[in-house]
C-alpha positions, 0 to 999 in steps of 0.5 A: 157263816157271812151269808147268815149274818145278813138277816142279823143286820141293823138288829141287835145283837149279843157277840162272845169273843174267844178272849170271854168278852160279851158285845151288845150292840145294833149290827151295821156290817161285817165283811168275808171275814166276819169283821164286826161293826156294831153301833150303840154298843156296849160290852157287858162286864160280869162279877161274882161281887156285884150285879153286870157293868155295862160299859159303853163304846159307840161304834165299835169294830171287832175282828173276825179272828177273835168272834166266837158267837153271833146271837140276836137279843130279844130287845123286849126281854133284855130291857126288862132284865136288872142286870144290876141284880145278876151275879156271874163269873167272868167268861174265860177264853176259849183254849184251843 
């Protein structure tokens, strides 16, 4: 999976934990066990209630073990979105 990443870096990226978090942020490095730094991050919260929380972290490290999904954001469409307008229910953990 590492060799994959490397076209991914200094792009911005969507990560899904295993725990049902959601990271946005550009990629700067990760390592053989697939430890996340991302910069300019935040992590994207969902709510049934009201429309998606975006709380905002800098650089932020996430642990390999707990990586669930690696994707690239299309920048064009992510900042046309209102995400104060989208309803969601949470992510739940992956059980295994």
């Amino acid at each position: 999976m590492a060799s994959g990443l490397d076209s991914f870096v200094n792009h911005t990226v969507s990560i899904i934990t295993s725990d049902g978090r959601n990271f946005i942020g550009t990629l700067k490095g990760f390592d053989q066990t697939i430890n996340i730094i991302l910069d300019e991050s935040h992590e994207r919260v969902y709510s049934t209630t009201s429309g998606i929380e975006q709380v905002m972290l800098g650089l932020h490290i996430i642990r390999g073990d707990n990586v669930a999904i690696i994707g690239l954001i299309d920048e064009e469409i992510d900042n046309r979105l209102n995400l104060s307008n989208i309803k969601a229910e949470p992510l739940n953990p992956v059980v295994h």
